[in-house]
CHARMM-style PDB file with segment names, atoms N, HN, CA, C and O in Angstrom:
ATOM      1  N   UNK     1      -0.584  -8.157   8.626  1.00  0.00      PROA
ATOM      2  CA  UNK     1      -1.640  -8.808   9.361  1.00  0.00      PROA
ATOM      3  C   UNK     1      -1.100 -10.071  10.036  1.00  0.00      PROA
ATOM      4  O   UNK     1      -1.621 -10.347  11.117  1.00  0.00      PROA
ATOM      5  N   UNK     2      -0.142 -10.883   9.580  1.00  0.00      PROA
ATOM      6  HN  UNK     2       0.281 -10.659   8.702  1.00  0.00      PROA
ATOM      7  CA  UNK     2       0.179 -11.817   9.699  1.00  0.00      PROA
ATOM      8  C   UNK     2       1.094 -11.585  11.173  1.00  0.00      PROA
ATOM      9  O   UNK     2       0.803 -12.096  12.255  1.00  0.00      PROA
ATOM     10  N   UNK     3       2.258 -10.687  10.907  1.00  0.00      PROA
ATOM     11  HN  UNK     3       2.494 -10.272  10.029  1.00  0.00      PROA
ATOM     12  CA  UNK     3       3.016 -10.012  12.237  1.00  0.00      PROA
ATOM     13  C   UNK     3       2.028  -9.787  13.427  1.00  0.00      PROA
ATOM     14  O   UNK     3       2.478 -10.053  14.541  1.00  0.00      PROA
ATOM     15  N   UNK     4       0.587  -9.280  13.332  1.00  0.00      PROA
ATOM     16  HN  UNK     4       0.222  -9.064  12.427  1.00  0.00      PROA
ATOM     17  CA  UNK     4      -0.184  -8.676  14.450  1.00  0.00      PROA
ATOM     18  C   UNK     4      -0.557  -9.883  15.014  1.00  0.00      PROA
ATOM     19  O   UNK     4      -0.429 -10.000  16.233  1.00  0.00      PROA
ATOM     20  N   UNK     5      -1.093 -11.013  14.211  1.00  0.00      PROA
ATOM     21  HN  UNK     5      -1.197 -10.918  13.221  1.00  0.00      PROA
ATOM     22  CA  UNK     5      -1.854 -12.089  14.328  1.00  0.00      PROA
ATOM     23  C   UNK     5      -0.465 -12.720  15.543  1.00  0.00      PROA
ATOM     24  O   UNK     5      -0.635 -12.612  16.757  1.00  0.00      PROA
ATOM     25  N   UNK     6       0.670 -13.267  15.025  1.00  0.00      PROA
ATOM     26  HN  UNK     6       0.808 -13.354  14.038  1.00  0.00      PROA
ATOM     27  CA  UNK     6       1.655 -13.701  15.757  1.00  0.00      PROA
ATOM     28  C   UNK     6       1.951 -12.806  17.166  1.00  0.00      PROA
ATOM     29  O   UNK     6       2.656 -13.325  18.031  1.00  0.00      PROA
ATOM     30  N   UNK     7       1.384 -11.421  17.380  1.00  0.00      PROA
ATOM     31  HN  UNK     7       0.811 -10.999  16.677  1.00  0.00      PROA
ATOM     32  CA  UNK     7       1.510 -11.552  18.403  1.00  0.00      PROA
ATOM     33  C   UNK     7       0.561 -11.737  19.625  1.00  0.00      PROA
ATOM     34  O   UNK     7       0.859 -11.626  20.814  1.00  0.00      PROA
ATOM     35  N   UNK     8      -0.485 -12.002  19.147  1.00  0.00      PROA
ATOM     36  HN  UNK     8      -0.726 -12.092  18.180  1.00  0.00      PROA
ATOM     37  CA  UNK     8      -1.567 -12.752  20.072  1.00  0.00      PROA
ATOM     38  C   UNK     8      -1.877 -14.234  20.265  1.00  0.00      PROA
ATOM     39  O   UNK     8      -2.823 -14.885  20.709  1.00  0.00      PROA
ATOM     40  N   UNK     9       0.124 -14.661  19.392  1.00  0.00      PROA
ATOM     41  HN  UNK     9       0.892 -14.132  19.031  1.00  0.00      PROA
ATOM     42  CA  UNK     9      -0.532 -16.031  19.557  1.00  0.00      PROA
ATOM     43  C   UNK     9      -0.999 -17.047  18.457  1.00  0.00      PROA
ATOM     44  O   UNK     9      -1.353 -18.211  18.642  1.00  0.00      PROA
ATOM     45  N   UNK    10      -0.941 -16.516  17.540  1.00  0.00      PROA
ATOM     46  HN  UNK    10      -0.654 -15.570  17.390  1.00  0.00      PROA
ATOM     47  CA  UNK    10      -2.027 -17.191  16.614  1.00  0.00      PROA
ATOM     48  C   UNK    10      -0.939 -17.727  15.163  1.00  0.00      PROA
ATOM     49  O   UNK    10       0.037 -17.105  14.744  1.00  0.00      PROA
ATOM     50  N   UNK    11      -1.339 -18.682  14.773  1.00  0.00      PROA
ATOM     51  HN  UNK    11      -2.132 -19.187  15.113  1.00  0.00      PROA
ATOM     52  CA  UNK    11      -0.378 -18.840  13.692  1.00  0.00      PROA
ATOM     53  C   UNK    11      -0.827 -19.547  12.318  1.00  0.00      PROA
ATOM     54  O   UNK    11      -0.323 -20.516  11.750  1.00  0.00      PROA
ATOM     55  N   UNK    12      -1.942 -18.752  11.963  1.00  0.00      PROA
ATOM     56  HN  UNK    12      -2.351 -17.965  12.425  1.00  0.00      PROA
ATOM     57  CA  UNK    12      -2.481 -18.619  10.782  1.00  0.00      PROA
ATOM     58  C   UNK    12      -3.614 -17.570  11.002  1.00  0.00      PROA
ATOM     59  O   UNK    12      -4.087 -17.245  12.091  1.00  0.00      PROA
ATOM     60  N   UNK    13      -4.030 -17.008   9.536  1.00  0.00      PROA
ATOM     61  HN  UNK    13      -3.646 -17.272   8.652  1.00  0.00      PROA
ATOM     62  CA  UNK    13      -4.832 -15.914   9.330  1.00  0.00      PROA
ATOM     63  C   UNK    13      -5.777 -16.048   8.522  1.00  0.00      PROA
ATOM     64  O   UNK    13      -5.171 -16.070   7.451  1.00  0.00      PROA
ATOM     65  N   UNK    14      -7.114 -16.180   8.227  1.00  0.00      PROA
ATOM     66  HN  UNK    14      -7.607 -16.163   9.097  1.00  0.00      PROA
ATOM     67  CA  UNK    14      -7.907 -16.534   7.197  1.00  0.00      PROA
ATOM     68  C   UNK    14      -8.653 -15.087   7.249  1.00  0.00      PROA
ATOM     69  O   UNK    14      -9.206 -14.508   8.184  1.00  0.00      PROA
ATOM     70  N   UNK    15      -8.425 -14.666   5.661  1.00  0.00      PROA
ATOM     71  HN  UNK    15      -7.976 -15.136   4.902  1.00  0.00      PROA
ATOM     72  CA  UNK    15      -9.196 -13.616   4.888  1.00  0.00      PROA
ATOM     73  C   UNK    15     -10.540 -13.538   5.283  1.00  0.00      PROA
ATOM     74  O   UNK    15     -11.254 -14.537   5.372  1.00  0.00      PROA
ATOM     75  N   UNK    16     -10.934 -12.344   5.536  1.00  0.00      PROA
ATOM     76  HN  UNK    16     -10.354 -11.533   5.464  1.00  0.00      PROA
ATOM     77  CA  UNK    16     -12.397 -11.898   5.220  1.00  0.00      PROA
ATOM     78  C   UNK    16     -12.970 -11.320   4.559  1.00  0.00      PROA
ATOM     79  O   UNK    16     -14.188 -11.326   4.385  1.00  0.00      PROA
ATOM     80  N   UNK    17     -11.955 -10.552   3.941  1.00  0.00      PROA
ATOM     81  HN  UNK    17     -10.965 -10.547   4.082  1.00  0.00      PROA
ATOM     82  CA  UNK    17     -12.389  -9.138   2.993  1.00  0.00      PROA
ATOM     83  C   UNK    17     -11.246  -8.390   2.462  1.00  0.00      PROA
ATOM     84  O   UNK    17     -10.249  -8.269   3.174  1.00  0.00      PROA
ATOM     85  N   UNK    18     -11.283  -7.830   1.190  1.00  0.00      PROA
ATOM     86  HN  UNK    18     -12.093  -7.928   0.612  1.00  0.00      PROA
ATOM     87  CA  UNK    18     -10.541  -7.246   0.777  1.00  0.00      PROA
ATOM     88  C   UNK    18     -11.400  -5.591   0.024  1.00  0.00      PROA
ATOM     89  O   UNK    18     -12.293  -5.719  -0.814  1.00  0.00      PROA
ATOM     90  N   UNK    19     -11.056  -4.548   0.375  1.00  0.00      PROA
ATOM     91  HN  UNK    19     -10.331  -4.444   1.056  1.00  0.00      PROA
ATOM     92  CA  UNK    19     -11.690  -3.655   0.002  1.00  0.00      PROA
ATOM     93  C   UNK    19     -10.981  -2.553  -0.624  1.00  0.00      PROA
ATOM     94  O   UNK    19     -10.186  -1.921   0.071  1.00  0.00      PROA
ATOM     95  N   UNK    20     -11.195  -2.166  -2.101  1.00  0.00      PROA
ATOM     96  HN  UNK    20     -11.841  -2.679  -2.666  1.00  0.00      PROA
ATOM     97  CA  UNK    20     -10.074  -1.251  -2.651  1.00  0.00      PROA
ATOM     98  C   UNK    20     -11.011   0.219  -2.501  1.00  0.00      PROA
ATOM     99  O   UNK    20     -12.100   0.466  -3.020  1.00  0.00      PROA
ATOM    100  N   UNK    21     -10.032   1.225  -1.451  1.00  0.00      PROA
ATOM    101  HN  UNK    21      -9.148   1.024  -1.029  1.00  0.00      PROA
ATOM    102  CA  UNK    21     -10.666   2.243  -1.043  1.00  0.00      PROA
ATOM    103  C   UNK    21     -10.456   3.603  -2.225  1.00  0.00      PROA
ATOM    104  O   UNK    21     -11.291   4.487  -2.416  1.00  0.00      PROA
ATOM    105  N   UNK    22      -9.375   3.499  -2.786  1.00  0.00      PROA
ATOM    106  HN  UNK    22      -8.697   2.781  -2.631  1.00  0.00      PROA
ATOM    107  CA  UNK    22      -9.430   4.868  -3.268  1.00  0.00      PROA
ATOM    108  C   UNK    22      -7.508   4.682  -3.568  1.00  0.00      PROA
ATOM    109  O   UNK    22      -6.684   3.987  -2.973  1.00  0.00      PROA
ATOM    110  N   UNK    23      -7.326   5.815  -4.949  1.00  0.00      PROA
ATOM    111  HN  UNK    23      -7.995   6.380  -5.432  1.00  0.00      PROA
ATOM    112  CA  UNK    23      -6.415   5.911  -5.701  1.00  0.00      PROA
ATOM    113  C   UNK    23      -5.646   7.190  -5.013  1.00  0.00      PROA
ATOM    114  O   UNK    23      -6.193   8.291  -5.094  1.00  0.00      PROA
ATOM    115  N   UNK    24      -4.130   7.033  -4.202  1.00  0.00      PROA
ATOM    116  HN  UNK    24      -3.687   6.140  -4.137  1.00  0.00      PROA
ATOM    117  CA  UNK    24      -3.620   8.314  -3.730  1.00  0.00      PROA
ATOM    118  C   UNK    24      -2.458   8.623  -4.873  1.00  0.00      PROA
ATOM    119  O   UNK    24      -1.732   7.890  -5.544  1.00  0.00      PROA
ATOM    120  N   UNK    25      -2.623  10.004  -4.777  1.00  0.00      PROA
ATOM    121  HN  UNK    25      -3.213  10.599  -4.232  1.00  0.00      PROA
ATOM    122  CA  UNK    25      -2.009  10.612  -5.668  1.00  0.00      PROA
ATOM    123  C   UNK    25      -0.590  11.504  -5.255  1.00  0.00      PROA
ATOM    124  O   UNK    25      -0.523  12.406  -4.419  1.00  0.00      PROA
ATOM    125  N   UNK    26       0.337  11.049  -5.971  1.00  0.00      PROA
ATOM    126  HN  UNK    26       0.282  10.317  -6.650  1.00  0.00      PROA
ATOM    127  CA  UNK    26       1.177  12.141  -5.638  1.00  0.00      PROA
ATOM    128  C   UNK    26       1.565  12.822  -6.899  1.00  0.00      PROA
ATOM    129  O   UNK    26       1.461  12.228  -7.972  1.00  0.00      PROA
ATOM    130  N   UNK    27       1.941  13.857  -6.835  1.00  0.00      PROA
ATOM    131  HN  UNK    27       2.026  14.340  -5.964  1.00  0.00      PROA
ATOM    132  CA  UNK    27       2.538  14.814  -7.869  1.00  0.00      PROA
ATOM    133  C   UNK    27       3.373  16.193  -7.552  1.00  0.00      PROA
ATOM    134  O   UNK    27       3.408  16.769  -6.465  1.00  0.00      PROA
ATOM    135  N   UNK    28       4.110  16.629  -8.897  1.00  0.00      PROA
ATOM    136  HN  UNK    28       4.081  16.162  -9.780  1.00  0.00      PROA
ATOM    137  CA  UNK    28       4.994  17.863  -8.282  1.00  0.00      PROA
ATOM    138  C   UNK    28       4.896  18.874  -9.500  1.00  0.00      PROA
ATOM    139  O   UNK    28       4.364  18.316 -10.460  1.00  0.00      PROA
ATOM    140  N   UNK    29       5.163  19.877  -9.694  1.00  0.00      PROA
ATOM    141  HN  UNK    29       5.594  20.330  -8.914  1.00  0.00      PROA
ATOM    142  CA  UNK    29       5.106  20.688 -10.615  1.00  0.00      PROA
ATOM    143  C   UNK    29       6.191  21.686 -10.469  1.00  0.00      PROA
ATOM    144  O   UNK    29       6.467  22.070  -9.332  1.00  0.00      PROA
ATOM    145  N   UNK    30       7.139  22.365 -11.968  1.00  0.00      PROA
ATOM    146  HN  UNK    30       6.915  22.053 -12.892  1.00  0.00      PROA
ATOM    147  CA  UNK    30       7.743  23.187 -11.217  1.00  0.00      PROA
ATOM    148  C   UNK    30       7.577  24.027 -12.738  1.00  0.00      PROA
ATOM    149  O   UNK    30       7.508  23.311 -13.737  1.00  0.00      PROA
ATOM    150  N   UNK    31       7.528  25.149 -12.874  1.00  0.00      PROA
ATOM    151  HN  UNK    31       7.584  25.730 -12.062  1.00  0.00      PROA
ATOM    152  CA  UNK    31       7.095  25.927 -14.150  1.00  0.00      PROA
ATOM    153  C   UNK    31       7.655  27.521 -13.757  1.00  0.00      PROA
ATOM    154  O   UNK    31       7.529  28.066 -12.660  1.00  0.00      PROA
ATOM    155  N   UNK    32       8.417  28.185 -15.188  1.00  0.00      PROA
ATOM    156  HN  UNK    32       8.519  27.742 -16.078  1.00  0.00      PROA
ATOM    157  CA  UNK    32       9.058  28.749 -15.315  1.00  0.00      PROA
ATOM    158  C   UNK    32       9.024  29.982 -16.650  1.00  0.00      PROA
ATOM    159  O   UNK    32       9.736  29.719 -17.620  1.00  0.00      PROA
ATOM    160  N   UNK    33       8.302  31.145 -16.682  1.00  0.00      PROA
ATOM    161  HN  UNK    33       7.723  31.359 -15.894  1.00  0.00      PROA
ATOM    162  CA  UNK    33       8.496  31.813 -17.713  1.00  0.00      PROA
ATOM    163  C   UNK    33       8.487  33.250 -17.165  1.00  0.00      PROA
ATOM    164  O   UNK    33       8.009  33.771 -16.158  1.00  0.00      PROA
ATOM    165  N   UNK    34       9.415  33.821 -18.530  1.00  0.00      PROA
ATOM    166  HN  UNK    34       9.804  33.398 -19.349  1.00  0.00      PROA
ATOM    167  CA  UNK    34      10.275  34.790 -18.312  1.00  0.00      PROA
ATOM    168  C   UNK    34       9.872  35.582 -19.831  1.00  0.00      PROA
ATOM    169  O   UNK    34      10.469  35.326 -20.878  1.00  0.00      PROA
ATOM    170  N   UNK    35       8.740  36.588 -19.718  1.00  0.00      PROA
ATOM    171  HN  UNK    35       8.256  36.796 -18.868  1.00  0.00      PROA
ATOM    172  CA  UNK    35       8.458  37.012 -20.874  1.00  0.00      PROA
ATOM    173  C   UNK    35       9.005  39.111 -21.125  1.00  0.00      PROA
ATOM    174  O   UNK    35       8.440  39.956 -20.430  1.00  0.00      PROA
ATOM    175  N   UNK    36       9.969  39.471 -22.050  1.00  0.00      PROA
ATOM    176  HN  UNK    36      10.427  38.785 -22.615  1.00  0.00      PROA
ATOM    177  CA  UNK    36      10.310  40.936 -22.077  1.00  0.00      PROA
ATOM    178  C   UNK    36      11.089  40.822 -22.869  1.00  0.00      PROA
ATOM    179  O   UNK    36      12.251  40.483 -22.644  1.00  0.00      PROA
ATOM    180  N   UNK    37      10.556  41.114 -24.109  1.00  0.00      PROA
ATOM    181  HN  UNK    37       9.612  41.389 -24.292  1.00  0.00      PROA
ATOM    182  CA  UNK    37      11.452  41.585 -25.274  1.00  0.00      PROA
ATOM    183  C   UNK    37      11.991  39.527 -26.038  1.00  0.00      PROA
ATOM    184  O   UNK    37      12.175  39.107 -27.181  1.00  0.00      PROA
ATOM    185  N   UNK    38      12.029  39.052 -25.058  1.00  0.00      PROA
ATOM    186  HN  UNK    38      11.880  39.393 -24.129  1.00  0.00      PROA
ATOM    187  CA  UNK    38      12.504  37.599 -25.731  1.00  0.00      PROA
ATOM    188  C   UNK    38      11.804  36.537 -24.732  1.00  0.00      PROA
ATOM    189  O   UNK    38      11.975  36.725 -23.528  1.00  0.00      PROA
ATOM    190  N   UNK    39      11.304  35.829 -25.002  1.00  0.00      PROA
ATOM    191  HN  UNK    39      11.165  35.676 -25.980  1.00  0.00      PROA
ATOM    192  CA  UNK    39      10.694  34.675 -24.210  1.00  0.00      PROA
ATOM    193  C   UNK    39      10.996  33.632 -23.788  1.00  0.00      PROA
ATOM    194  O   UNK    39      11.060  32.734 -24.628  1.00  0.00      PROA
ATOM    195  N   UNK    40      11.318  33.265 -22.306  1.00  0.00      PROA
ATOM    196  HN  UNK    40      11.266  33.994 -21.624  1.00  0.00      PROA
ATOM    197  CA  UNK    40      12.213  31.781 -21.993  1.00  0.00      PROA
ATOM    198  C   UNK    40      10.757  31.692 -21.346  1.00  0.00      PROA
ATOM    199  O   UNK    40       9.965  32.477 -20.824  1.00  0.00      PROA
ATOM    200  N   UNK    41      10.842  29.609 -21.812  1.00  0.00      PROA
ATOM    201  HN  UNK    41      11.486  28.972 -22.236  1.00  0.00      PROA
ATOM    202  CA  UNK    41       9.503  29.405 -20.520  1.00  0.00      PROA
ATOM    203  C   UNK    41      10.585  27.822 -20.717  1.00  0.00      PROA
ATOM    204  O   UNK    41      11.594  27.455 -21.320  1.00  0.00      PROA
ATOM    205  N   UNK    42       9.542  27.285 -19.745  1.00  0.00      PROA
ATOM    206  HN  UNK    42       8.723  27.583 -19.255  1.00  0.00      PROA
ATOM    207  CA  UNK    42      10.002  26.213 -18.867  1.00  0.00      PROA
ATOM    208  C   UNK    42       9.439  25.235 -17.908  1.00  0.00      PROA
ATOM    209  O   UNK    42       9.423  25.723 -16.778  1.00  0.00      PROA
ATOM    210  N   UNK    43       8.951  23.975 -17.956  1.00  0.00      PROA
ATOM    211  HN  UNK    43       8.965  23.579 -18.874  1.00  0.00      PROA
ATOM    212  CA  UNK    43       7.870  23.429 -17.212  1.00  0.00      PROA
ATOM    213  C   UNK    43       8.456  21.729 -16.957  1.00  0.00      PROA
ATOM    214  O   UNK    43       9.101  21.103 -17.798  1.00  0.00      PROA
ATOM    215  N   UNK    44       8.119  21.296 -15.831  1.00  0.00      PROA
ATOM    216  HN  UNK    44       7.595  21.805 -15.148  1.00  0.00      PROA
ATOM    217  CA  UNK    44       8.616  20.104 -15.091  1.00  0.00      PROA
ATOM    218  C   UNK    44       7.272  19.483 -14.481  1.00  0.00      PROA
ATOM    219  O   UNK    44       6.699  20.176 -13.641  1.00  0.00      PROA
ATOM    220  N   UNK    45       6.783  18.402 -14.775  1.00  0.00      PROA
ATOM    221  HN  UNK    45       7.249  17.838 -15.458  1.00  0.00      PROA
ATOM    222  CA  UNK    45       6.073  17.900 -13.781  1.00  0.00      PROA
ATOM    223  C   UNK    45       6.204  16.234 -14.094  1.00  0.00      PROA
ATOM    224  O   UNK    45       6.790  15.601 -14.973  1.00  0.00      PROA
ATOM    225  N   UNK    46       5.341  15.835 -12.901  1.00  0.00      PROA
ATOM    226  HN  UNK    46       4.865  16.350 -12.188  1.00  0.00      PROA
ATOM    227  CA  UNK    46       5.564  14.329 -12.422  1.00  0.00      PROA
ATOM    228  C   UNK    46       4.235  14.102 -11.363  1.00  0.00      PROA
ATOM    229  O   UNK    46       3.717  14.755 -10.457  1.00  0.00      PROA
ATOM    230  N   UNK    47       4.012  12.841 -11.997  1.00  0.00      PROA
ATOM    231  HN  UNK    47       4.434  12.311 -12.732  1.00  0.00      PROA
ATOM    232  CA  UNK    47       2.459  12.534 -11.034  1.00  0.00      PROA
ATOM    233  C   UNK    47       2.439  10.750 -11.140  1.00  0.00      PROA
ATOM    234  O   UNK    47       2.671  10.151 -12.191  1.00  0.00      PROA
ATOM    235  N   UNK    48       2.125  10.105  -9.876  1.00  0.00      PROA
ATOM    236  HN  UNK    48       1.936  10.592  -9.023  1.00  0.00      PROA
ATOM    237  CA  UNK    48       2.048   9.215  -9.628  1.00  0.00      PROA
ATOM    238  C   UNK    48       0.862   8.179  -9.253  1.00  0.00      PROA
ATOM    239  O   UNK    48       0.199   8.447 -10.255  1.00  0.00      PROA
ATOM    240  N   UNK    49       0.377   7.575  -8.844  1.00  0.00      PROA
ATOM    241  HN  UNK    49       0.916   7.357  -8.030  1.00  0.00      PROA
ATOM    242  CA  UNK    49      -0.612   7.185  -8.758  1.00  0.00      PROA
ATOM    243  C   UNK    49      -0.753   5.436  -8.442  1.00  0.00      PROA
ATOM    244  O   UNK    49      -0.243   4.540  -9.115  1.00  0.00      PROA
ATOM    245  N   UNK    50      -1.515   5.307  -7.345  1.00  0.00      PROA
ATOM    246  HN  UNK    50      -1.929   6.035  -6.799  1.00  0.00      PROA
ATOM    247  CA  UNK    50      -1.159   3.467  -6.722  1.00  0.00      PROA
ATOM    248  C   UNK    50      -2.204   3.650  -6.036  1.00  0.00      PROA
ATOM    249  O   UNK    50      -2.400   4.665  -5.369  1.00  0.00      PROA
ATOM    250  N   UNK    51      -3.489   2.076  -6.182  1.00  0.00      PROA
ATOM    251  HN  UNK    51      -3.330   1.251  -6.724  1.00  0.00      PROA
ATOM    252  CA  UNK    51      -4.497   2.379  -5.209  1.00  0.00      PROA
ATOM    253  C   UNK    51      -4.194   1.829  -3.739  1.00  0.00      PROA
ATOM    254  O   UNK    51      -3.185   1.191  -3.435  1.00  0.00      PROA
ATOM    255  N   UNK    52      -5.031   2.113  -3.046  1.00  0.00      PROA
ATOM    256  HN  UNK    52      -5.850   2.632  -3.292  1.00  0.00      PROA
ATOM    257  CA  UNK    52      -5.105   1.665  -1.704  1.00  0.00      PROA
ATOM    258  C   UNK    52      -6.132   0.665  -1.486  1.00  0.00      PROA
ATOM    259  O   UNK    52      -7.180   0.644  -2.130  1.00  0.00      PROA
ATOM    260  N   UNK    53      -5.782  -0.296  -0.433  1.00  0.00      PROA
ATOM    261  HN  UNK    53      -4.930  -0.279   0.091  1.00  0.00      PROA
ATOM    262  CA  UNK    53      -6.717  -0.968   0.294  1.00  0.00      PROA
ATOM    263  C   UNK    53      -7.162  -1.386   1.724  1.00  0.00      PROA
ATOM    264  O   UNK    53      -6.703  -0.723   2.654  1.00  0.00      PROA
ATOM    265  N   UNK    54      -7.854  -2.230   1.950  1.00  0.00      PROA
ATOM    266  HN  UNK    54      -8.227  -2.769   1.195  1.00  0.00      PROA
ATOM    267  CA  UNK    54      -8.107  -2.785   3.125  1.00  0.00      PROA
ATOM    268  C   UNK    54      -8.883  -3.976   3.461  1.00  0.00      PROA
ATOM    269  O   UNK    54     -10.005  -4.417   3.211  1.00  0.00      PROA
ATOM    270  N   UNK    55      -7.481  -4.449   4.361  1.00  0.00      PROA
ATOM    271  HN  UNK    55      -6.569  -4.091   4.563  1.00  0.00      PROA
ATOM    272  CA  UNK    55      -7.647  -6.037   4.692  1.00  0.00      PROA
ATOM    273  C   UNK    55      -8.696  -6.665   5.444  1.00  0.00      PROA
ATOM    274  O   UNK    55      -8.765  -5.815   6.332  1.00  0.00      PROA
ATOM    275  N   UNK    56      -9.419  -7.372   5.703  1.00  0.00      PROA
ATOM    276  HN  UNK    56      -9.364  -8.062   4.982  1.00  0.00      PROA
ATOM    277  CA  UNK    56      -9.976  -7.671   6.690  1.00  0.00      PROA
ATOM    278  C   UNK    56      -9.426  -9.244   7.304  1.00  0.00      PROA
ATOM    279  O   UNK    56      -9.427 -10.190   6.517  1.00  0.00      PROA
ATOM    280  N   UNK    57      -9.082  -9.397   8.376  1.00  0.00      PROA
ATOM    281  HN  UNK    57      -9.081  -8.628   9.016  1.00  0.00      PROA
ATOM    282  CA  UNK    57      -9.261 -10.755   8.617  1.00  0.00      PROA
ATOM    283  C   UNK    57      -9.003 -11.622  10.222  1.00  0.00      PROA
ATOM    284  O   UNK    57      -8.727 -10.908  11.186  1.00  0.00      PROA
ATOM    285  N   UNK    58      -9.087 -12.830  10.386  1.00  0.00      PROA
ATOM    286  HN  UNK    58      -9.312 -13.410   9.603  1.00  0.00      PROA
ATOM    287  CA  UNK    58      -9.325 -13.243  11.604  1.00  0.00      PROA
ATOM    288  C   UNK    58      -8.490 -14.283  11.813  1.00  0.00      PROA
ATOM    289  O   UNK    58      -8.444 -15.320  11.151  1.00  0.00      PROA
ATOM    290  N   UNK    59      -7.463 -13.827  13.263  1.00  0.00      PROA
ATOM    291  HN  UNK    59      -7.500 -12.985  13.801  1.00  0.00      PROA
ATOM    292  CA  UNK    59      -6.235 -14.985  13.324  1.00  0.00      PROA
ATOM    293  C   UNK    59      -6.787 -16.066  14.260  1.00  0.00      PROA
ATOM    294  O   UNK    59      -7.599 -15.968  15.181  1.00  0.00      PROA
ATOM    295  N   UNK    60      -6.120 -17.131  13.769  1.00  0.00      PROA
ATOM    296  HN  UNK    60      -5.461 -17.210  13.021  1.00  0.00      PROA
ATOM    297  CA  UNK    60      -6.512 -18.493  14.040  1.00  0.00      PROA
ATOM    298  C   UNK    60      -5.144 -18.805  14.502  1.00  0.00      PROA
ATOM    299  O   UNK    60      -4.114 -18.356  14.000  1.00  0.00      PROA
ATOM    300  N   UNK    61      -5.275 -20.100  16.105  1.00  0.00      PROA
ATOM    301  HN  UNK    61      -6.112 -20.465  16.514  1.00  0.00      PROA
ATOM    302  CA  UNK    61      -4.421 -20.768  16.015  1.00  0.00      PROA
ATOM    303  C   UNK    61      -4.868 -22.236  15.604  1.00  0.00      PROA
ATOM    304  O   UNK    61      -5.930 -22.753  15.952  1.00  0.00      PROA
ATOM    305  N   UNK    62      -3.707 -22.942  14.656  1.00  0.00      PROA
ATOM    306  HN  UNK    62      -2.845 -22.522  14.373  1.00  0.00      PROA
ATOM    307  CA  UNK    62      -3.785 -24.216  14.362  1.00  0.00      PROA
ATOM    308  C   UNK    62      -2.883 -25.449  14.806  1.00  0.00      PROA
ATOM    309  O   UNK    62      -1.699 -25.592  14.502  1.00  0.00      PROA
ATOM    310  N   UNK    63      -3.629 -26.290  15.558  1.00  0.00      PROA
ATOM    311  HN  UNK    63      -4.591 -26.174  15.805  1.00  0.00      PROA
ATOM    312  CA  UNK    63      -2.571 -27.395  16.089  1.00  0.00      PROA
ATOM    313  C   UNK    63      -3.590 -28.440  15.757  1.00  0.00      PROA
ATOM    314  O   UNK    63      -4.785 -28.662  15.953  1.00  0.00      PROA
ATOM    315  N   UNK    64      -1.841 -29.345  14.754  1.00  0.00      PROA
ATOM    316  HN  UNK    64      -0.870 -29.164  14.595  1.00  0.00      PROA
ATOM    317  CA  UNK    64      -1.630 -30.103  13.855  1.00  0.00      PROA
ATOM    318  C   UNK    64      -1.815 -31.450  14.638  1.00  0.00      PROA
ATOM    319  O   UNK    64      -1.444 -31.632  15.798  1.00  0.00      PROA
ATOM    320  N   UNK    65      -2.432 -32.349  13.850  1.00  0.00      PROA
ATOM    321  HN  UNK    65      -2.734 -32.201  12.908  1.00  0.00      PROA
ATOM    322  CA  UNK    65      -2.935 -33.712  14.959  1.00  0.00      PROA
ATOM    323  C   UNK    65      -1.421 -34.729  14.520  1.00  0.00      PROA
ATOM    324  O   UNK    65      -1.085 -35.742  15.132  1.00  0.00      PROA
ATOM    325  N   UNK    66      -0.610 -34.071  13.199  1.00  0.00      PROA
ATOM    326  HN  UNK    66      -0.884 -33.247  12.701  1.00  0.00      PROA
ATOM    327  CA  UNK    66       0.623 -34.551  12.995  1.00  0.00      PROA
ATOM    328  C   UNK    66       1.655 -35.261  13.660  1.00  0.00      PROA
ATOM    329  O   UNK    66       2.284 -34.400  14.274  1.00  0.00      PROA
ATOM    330  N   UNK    67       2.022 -36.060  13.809  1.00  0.00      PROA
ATOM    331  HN  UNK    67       1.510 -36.760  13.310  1.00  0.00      PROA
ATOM    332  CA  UNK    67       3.145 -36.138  14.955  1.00  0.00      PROA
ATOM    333  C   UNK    67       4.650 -36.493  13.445  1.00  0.00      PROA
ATOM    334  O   UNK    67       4.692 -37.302  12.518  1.00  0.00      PROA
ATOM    335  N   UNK    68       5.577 -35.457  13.902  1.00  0.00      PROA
ATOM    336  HN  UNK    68       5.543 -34.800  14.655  1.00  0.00      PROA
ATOM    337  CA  UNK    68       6.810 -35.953  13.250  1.00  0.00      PROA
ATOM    338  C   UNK    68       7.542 -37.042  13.899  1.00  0.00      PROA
ATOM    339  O   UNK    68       7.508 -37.383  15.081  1.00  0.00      PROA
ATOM    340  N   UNK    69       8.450 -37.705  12.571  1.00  0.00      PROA
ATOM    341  HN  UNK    69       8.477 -37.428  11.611  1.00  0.00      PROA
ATOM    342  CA  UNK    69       8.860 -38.742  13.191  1.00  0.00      PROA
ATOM    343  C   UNK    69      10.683 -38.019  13.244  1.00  0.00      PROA
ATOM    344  O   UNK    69      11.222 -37.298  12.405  1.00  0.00      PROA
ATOM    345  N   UNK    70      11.250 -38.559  14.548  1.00  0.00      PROA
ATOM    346  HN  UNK    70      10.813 -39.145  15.230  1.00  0.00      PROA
ATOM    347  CA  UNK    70      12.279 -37.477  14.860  1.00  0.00      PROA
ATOM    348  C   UNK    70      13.734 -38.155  14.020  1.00  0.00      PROA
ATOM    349  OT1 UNK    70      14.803 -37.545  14.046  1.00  0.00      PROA
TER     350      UNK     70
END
C-alpha cells in the first residue's frame, strides 16, 4: 500500500480498515495400495493453511513545518 501510495505522490498512509477474509488452503495427497496375496499400502499427505486479508486505506501527503538546520 505504501509503494502505490508513493506513486501518486503521497508520503504517508493512514489505515482504515483491516478485514480478515477467509483461510486458503493448500494441500497434497499421494496414496498407494497394492492388495493380492500380500499387502503393500502407502500414504503421503501435507496441508497448509494461512489466513487472508484486506487493507483498507488513504494516502496522505505530509509537509513538515520543520526546517533542518544544515
Amino acid at each position: 500500500m505504501r509503494e502505490q501510495a508513493a506513486k501518486i505522490g503521497a508520503n504517508g498512509v493512514i489505515l482504515d480498515g483491516v478485514t480478515q477474509l477467509s483461510f486458503r488452503r493448500l494441500g497434497t495427497g499421494v496414496g498407494l495400495a497394492v492388495v493380492s496375496g500380500g499387502g503393500v499400502g502407502t500414504s503421503i499427505g501435507s496441508s497448509f493453511s494461512f489466513p487472508t486479508a484486506e487493507v483498507t486505506g488513504t494516502a496522505i501527503y505530509y509537509e513538515s513545518d520543520v526546517v533542518k538546520a544544515p
